[in-house]
FIKOLZA-102730 format. One record per residue: residue in one letter; residue number from 1; x, y, z of N, C-alpha, C in turn. Coordinates in steps of 0.05 Angstrom, whole numbers. Layout:
! FIKOLZA-102730
+-----+-----+--------+--------+--------+--------+--------+--------+--------+--------+--------+
! res !   n !     nu !     nv !     nw !    cau !    cav !    caw !     cu !     cv !     cw !
+-----+-----+--------+--------+--------+--------+--------+--------+--------+--------+--------+
!   A ! NUM !      X !      Y !      Z !      X !      Y !      Z !      X !      Y !      Z !
...
+-----+-----+--------+--------+--------+--------+--------+--------+--------+--------+--------+
This chain:
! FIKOLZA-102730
+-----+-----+--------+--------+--------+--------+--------+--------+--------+--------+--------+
! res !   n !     nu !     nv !     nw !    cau !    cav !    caw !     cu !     cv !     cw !
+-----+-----+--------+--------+--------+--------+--------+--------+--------+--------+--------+
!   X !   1 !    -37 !   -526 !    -45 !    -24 !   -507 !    -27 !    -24 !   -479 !    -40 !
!   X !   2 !    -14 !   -454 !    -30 !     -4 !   -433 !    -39 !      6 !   -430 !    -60 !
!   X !   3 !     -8 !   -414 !    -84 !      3 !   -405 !   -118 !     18 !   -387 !   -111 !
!   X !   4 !      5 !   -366 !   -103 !     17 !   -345 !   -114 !      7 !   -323 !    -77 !
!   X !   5 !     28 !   -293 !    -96 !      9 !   -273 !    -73 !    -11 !   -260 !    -91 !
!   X !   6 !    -30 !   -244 !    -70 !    -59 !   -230 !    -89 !    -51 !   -204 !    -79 !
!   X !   7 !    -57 !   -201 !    -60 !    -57 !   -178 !    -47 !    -46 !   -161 !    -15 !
!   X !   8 !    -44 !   -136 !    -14 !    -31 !   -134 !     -1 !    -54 !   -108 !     17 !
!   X !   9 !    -73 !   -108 !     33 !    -85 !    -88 !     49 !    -89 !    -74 !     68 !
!   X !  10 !    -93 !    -52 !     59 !    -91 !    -20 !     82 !   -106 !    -11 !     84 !
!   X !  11 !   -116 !     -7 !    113 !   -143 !      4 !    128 !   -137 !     36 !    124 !
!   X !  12 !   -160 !     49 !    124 !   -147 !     79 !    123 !   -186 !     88 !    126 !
!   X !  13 !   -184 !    114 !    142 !   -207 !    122 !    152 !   -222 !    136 !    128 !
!   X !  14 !   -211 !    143 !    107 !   -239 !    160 !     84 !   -217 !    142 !     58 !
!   X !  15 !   -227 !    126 !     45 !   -228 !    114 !     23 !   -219 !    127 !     -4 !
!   X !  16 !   -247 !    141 !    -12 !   -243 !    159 !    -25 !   -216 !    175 !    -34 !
!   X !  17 !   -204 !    185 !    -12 !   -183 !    213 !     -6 !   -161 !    190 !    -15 !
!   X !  18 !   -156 !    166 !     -1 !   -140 !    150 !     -9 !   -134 !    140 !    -24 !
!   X !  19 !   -158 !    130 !    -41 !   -146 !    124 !    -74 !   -145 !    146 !    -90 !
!   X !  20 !   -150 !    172 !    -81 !   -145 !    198 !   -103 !   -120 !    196 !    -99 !
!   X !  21 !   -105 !    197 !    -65 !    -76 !    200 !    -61 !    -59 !    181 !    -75 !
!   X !  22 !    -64 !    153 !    -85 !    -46 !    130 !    -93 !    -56 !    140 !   -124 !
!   X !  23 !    -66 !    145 !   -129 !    -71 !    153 !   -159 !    -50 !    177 !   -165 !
!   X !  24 !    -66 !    203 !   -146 !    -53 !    225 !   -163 !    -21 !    212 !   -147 !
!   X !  25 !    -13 !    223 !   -131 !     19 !    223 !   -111 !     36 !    196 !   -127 !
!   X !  26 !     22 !    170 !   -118 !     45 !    148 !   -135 !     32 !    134 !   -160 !
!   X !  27 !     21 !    146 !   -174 !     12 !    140 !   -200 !     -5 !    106 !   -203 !
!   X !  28 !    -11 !     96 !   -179 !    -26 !     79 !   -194 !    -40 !     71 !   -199 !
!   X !  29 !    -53 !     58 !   -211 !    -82 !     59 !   -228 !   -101 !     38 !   -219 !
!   X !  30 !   -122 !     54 !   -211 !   -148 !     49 !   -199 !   -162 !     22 !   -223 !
!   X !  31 !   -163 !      2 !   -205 !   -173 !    -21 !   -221 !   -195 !    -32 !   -211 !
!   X !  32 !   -207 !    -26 !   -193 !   -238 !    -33 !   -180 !   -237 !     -8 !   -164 !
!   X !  33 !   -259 !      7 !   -172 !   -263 !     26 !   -154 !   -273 !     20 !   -126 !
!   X !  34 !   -273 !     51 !   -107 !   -288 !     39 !    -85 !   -311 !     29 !    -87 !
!   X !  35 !   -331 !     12 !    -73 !   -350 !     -6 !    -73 !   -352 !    -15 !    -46 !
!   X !  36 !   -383 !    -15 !    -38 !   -397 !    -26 !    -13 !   -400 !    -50 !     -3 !
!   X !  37 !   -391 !    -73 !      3 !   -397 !    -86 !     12 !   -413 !    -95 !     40 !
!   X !  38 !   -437 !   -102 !     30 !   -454 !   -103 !     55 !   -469 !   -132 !     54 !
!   X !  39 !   -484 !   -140 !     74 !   -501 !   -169 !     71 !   -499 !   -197 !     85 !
!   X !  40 !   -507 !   -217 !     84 !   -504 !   -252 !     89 !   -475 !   -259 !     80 !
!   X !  41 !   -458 !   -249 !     50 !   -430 !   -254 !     40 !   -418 !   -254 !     57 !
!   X !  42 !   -417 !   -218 !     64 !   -390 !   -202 !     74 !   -397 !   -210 !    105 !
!   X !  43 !   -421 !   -218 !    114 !   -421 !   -220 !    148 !   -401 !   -255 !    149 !
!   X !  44 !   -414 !   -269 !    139 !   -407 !   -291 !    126 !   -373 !   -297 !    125 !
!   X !  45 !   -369 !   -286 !    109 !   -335 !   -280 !    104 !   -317 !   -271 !    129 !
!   X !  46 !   -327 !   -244 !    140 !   -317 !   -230 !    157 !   -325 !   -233 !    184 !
!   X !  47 !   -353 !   -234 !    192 !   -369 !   -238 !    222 !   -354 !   -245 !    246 !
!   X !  48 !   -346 !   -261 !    234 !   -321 !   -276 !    262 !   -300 !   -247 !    268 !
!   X !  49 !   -294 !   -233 !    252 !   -277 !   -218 !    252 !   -275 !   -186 !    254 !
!   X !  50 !   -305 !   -185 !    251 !   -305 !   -146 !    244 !   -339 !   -156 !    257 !
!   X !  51 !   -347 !   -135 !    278 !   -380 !   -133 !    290 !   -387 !   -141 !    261 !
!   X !  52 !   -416 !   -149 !    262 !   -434 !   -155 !    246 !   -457 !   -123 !    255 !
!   X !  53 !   -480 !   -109 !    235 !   -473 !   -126 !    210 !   -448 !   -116 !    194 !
!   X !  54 !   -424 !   -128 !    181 !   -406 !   -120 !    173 !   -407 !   -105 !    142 !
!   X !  55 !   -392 !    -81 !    147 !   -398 !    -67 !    121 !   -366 !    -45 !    109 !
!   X !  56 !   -364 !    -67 !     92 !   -327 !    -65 !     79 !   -333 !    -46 !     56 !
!   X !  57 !   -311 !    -27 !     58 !   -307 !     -8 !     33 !   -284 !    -15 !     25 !
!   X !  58 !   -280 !    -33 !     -7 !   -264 !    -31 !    -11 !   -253 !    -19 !    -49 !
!   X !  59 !   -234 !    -21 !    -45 !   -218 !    -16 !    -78 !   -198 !    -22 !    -86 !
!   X !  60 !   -190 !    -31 !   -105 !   -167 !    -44 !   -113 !   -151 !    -26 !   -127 !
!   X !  61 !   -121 !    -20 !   -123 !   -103 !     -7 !   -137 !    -77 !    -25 !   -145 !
!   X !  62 !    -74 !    -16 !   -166 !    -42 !    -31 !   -169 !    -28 !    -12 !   -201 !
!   X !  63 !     -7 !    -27 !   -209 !     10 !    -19 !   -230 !     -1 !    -41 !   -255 !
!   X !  64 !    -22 !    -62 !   -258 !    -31 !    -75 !   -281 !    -46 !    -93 !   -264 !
!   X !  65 !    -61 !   -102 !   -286 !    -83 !   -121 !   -278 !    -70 !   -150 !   -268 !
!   X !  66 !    -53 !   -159 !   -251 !    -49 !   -177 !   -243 !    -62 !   -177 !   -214 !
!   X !  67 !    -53 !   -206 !   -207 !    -54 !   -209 !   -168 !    -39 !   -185 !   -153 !
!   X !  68 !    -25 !   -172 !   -160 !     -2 !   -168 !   -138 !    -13 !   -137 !   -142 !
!   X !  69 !    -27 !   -133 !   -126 !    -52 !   -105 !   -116 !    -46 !   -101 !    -88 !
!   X !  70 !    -62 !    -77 !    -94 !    -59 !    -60 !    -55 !    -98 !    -61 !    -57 !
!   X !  71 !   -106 !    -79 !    -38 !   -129 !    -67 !    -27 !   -127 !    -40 !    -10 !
!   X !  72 !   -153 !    -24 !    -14 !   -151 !     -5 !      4 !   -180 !     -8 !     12 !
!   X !  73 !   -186 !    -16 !     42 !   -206 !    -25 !     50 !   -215 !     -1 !     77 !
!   X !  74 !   -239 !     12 !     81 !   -251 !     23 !    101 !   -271 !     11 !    109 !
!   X !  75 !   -286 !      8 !    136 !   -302 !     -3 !    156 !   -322 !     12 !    158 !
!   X !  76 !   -338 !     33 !    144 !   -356 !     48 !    157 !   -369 !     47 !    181 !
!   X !  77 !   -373 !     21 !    182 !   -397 !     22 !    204 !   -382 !     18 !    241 !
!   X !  78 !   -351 !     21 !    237 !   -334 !     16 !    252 !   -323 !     42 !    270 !
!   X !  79 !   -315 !     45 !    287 !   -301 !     78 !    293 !   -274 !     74 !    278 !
!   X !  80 !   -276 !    101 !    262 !   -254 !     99 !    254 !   -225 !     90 !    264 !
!   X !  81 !   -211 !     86 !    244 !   -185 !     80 !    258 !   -175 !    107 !    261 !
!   X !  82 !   -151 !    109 !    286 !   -133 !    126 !    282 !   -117 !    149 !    252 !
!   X !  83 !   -126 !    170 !    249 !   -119 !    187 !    232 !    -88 !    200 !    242 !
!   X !  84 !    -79 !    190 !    263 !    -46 !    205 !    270 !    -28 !    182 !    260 !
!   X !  85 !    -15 !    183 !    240 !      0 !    170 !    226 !     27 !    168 !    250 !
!   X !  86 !     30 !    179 !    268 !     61 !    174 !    289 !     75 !    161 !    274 !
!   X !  87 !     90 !    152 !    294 !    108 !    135 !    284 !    111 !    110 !    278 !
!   X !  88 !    120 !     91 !    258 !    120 !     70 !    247 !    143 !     57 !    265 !
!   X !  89 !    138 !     30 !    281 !    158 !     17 !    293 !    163 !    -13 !    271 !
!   X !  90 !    181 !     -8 !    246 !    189 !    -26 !    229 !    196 !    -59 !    241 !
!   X !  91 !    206 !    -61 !    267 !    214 !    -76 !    278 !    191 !    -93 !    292 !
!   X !  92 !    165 !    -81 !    295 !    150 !    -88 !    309 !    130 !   -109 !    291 !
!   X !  93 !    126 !   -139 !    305 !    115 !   -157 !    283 !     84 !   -150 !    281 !
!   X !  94 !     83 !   -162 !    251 !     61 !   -155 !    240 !     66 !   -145 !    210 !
!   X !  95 !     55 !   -130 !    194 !     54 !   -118 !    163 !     91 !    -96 !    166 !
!   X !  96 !     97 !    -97 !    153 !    128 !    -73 !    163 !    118 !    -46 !    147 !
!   X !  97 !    120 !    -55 !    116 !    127 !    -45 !     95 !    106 !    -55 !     67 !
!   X !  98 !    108 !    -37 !     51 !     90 !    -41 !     18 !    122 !    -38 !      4 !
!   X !  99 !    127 !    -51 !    -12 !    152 !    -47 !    -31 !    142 !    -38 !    -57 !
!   X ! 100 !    150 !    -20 !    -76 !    146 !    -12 !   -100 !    167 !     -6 !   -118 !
!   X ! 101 !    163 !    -24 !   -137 !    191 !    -13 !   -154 !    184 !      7 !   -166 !
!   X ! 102 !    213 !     17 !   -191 !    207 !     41 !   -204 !    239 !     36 !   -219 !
!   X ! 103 !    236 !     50 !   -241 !    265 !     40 !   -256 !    288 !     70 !   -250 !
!   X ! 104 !    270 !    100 !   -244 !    292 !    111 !   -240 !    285 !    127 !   -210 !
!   X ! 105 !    309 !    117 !   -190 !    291 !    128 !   -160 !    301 !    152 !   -157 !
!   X ! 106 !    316 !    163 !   -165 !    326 !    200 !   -164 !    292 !    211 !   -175 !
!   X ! 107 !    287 !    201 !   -196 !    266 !    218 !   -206 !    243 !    215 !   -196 !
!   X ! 108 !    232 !    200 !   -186 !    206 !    177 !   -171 !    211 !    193 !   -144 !
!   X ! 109 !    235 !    200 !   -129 !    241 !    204 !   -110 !    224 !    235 !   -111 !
!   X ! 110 !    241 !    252 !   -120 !    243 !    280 !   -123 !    214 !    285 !   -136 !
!   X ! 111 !    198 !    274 !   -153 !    174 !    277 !   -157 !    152 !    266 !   -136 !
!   X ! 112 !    156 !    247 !   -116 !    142 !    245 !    -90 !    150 !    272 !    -74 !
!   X ! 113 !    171 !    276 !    -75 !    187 !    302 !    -55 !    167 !    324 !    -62 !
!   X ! 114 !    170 !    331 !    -94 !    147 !    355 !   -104 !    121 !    351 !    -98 !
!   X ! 115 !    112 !    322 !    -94 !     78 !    328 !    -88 !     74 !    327 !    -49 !
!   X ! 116 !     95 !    333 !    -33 !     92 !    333 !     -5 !     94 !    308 !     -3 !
!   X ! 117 !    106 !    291 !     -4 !     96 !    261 !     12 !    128 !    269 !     26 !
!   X ! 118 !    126 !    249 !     49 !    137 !    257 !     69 !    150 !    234 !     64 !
!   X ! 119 !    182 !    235 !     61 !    208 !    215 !     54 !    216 !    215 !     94 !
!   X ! 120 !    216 !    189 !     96 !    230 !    176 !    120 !    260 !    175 !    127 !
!   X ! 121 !    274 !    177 !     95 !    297 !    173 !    105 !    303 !    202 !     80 !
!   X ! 122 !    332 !    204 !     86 !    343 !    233 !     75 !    353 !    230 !     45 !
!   X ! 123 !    363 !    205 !     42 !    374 !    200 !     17 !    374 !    170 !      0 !
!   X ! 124 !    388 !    163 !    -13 !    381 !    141 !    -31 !    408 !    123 !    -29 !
!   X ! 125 !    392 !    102 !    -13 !    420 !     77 !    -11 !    422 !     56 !    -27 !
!   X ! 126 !    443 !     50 !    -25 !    446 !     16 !    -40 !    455 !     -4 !    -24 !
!   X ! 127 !    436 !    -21 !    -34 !    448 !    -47 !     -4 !    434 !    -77 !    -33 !
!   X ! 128 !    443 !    -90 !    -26 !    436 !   -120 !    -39 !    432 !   -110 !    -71 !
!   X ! 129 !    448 !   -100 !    -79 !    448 !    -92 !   -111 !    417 !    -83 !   -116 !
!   X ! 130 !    411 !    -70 !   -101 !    385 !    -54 !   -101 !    386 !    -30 !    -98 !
!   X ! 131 !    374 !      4 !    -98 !    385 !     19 !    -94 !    342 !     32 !    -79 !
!   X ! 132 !    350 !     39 !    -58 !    326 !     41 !    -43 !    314 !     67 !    -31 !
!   X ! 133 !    299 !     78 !    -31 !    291 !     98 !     -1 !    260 !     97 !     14 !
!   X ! 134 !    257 !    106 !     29 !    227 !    104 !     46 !    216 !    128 !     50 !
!   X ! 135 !    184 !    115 !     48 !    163 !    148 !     52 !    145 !    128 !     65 !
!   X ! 136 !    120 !    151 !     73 !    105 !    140 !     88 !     76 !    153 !     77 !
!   X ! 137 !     55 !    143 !     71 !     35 !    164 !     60 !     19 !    181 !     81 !
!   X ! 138 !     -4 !    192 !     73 !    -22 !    202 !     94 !    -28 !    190 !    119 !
!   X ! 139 !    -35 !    171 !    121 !    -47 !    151 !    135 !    -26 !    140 !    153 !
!   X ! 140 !      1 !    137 !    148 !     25 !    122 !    164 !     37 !     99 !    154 !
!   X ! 141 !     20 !     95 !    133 !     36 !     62 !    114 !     58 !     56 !    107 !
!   X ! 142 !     84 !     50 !    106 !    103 !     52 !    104 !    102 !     47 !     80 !
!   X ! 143 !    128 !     57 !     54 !    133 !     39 !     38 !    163 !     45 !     27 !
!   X ! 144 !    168 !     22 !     10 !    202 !     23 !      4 !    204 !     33 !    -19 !
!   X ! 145 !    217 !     45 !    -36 !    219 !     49 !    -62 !    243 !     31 !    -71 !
!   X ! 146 !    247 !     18 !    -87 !    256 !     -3 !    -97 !    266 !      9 !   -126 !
!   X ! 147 !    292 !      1 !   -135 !    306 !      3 !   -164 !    328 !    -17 !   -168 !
!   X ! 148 !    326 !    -32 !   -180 !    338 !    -60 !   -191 !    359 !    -52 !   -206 !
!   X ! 149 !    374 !    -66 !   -199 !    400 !    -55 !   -215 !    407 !    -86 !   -235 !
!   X ! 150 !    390 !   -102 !   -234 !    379 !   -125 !   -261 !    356 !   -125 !   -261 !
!   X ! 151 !    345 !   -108 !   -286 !    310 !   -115 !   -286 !    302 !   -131 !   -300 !
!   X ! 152 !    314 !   -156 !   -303 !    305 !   -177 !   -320 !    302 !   -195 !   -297 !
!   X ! 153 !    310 !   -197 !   -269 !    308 !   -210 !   -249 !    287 !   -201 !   -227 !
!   X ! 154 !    274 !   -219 !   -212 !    256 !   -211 !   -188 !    273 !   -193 !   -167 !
!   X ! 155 !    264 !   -170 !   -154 !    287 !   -154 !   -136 !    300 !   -173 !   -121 !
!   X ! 156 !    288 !   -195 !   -104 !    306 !   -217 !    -95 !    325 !   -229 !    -95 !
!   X ! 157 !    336 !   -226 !   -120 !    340 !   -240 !   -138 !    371 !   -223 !   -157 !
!   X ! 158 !    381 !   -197 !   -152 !    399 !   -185 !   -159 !    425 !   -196 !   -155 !
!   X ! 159 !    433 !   -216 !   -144 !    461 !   -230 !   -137 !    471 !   -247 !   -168 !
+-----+-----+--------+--------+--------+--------+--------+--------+--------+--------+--------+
């Protein structure tokens, strides 16, 4: 059955611009760069699912070399997706949110604030012995900022 999670992926129309943004804006570190996927594999893999012939841009980002990564995947050979980030309907099923911890969120906060990323909500709450706020990047992705108020425990896991 099911180990573990691997990954977590976001379509976004220029690749490139995207992992410069998760690099420079939330600091994290580029662990497979972008790369082409084209051929018999990727039609193989995907065909059922994306026109053939299918051709995936993807790259891997995260905070350490484990499973628990952000693909950031583009379609070239696809019309792009949508570039108007609107509005995010949280409620609406499907992907909601990316969660990211951070050990101090005043400062994580206020240093997203300095590089333009656009905060969703006004200020910094606490709810389930967690202390939280939301942004959204270029593209419209939602994500949570996360600070544990036990970091020896999974955020889950604060009770």
């Amino acid at each position: 059955m099911i180990t573990a999670m691997a990954h977590v992926a976001v379509c976004v129309p220029d690749i490139d611009a995207a992992v410069a943004w998760y690099e420079s804006v939330l600091g994290l570190t580029v662990l497979s760069p972008p790369y082409l996927m084209t051929g018999a594999a990727i039609d193989d893999d995907m065909g059922e699912l994306v026109p053939t012939p299918v051709a995936l841009k993807a790259a891997i980002i995260g905070i350490d070399r484990s499973d628990n990564v952000i693909e950031v995947i583009e379609y070239p050979n696809q019309p792009p997706p949508t570039t108007d980030p609107g509005e995010r309907d949280l409620t609406r099923m499907g992907v909601s949110h990316i969660g990211l911890l951070c050990d101090d969120i005043e400062e994580t906060r206020a240093r997203l604030e300095e590089k333009g990323v656009e905060m969703l909500v006004s200020h910094v709450a606490s709810v389930a012995r967690l202390r939280t706020t939301w942004f959204r990047d270029p593209w419209g992705i939602v994500f949570i900022l996360v600070e544990k108020s036990k970091t020896d425990r999974a955020y889950w896991d604060q009770y």
